[in-house]
N, C-alpha and C positions, 0 to 999 in steps of 0.2 A: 412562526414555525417553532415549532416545540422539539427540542433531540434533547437524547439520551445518549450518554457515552459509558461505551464497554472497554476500559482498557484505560489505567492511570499512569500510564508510564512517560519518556519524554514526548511523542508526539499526541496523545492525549493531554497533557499539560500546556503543553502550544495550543490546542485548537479550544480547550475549556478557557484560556486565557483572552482567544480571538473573541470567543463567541462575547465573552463580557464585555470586552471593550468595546463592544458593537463595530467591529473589521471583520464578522460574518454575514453581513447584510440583517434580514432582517427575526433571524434566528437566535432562539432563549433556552439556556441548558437547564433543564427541567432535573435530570437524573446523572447520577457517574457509578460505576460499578465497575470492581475489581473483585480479582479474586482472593487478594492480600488488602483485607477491610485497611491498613494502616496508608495504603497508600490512598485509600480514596480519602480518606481523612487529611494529610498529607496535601491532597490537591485543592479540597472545598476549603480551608484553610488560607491557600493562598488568592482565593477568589474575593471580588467583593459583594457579587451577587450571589450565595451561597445555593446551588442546588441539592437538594434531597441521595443521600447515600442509598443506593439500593444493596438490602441484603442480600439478594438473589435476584437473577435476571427476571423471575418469574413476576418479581413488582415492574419492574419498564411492561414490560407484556399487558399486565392489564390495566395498566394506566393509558385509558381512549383519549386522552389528548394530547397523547407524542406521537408528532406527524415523521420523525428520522431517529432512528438510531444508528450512531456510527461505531463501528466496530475497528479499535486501533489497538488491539492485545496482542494476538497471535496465527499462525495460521489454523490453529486448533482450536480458537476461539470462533472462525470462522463456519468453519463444522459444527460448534456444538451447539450455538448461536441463532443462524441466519434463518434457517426453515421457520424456528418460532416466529424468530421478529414479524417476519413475513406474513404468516400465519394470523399473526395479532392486529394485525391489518396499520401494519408501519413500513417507511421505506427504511432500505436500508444501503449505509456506505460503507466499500471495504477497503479499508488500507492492506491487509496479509492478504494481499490478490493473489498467490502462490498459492493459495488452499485450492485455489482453484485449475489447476493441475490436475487435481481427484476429478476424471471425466463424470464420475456418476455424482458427486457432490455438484461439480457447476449444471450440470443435465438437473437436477432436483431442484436448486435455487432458482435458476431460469423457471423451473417451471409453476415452483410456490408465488412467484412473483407476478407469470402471468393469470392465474389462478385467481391469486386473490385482487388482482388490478393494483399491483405497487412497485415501485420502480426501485434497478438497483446501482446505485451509482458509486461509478468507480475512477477514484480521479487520477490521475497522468504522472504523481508519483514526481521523482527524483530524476528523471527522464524529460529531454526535450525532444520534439515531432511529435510526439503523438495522433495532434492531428493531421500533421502529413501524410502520418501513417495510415489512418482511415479514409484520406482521402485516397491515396492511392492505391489503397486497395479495391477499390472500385471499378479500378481497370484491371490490370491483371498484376502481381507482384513474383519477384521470379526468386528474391533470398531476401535475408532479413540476416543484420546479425550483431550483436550486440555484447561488446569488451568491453567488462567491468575491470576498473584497476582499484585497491583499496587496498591502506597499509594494514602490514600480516596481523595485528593485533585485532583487528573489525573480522576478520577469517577464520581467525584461532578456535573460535567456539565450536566449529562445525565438527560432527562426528563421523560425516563424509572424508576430513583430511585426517581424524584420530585414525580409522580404519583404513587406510590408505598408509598411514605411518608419515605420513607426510607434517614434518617437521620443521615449522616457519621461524624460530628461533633463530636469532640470530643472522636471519637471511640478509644478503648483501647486496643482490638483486634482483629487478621482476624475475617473479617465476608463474608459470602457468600452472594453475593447478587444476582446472578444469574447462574443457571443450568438449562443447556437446548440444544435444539437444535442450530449451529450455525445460519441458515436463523435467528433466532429472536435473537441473541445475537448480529451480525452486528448491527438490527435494532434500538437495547438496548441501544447501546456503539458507535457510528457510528465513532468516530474519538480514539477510544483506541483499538475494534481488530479486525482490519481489518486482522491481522492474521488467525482469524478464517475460513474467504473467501477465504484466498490462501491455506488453507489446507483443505478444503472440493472442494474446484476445482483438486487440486492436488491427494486428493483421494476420498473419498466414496459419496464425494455431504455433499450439508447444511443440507441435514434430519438428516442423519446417523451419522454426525460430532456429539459428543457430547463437549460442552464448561463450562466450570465451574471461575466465574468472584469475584476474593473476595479481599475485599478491606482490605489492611492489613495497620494498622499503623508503623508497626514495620520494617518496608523496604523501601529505599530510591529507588532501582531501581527497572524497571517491569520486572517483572518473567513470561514468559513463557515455560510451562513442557507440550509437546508432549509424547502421550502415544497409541503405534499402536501394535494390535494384527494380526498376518493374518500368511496366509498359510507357505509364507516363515519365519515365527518367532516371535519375539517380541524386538520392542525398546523404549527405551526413549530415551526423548529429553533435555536439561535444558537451557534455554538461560537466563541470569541476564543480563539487557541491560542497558546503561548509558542513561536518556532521556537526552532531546534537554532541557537545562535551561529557555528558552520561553515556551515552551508547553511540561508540565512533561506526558502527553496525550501519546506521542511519543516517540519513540527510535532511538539513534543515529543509532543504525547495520540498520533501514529500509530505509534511506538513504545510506549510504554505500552500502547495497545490488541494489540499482539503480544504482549505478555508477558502481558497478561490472558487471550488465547486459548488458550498455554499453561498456564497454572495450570489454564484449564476444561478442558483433557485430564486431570487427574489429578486434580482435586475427585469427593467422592462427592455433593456438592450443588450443582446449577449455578440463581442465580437470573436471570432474564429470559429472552428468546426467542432 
């Protein structure tokens, strides 16, 4: 299996790294593209198998022998991205699952995909249940809800709390700074939870999802606590995840879970949902 990676930053560096070391099954990085040429540079540098820098996406596109492209940039890269990949007749994987919040954006990829016969896969993230989640939506599910806790400095960037005036300086303890539905939580936090997206796809939708975002001084890693009620019963979730030392935004398991996702394209035994 041949992929191409859109997006050099730290979880693109994890999964270019996986892919070489052969800890992506049976998957070979053909392509890397960014939109700051120095980081893909930058990355093929650290690799020992050196894949081809692409100047523009439009070289992955018409290169017929890349069976995935994974998309680990942005939510914007999401958008600008995905209909071609699709189109080009590649599957495609999304890490900025938040782009898909835009109901007419996921309405359009959904439907490039079924179109052109290619799959889009989206792996479980920084987040544990996931599959519970899917299982139990199957019966009926009655709430969903989902408390991220991350220190104020992984927060700080959003222009959801600049325009809020909301001021994490110096904070001395949790504070909540956002409760709500997830569509406007992606919106809030675009690059810290994107969790949110994979678990209102996975169960009741971004209305119904509710997300509660609070920036706590008092913890080094992000905390995500899943909390589902429904017909077949009740669980939590608890994940404390190590971030990536470049961008505390992230967590190391949301990489990790992409490289998992690839090994399950090329395993003959896949266990769980």
């Amino acid at each position: 299996m041949k992929i191409a990676l859109i997006g050099c930053g730290a979880i693109g560096t994890v999964l270019a790294k996986a892919v070489g070391e052969g800890r992506a099954g049976d998957a070979k990085l053909g392509w890397v593209y960014d939109l700051k040429p120095k980081k893909s540079e930058a990355l093929v540098r650290k690799l020992r198998l050196k894949p081809k820098i692409a100047k523009s996406a439009s070289e992955i596109y018409a290169d017929e022998t890349v069976d995935l492209v994974i998309e680990a940039a942005s939510q914007l890269a999401v958008e600008q991205y995905s209909l071609d990949v699709l189109s080009s007749g590649k599957d495609l994987m999304v890490m900025s699952v938040g782009a898909f919040a835009d109901e007419n954006l996921r309405k359009s990829v959904w439907r490039a995909a079924e179109q052109n016969g290619r799959r889009v896969y989206i792996p479980s993230g920084a987040v544990l249940g996931i599959d519970g989640v899917k299982a139990a939506e199957l019966g009926k599910i009655h709430g969903v809800i989902l408390t991220t806790r991350k220190p104020p400095a992984a927060l700080a960037y959003s222009d959801y709390l600049r325009e809020r005036r909301i001021n994490l300086k110096g904070l001395k303890k949790p504070k909540i700074v956002f409760d709500g539905p997830a569509r406007k939580a992606v919106k809030a936090f675009p690059a810290s939870v994107n969790v949110a997206a994979t678990l209102s796809l996975a169960g009741i939708g971004f209305d119904r999802t509710r997300v509660r975002v609070i920036a706590d001084p008092t913890i080094k890693r992000n905390v995500h606590e899943i909390r589902v009620k429904g017909k077949s019963g009740e669980f939590v979730t608890d994940a404390k995840n190590v971030p990536f030392p470049e961008t505390r935004r992230t967590s190391y398991l949301a990489a990790l879970s992409a490289i998992r996702t690839l090994r399950n394209l090329s395993e003959t035994i896949r266990v769980g949902t």
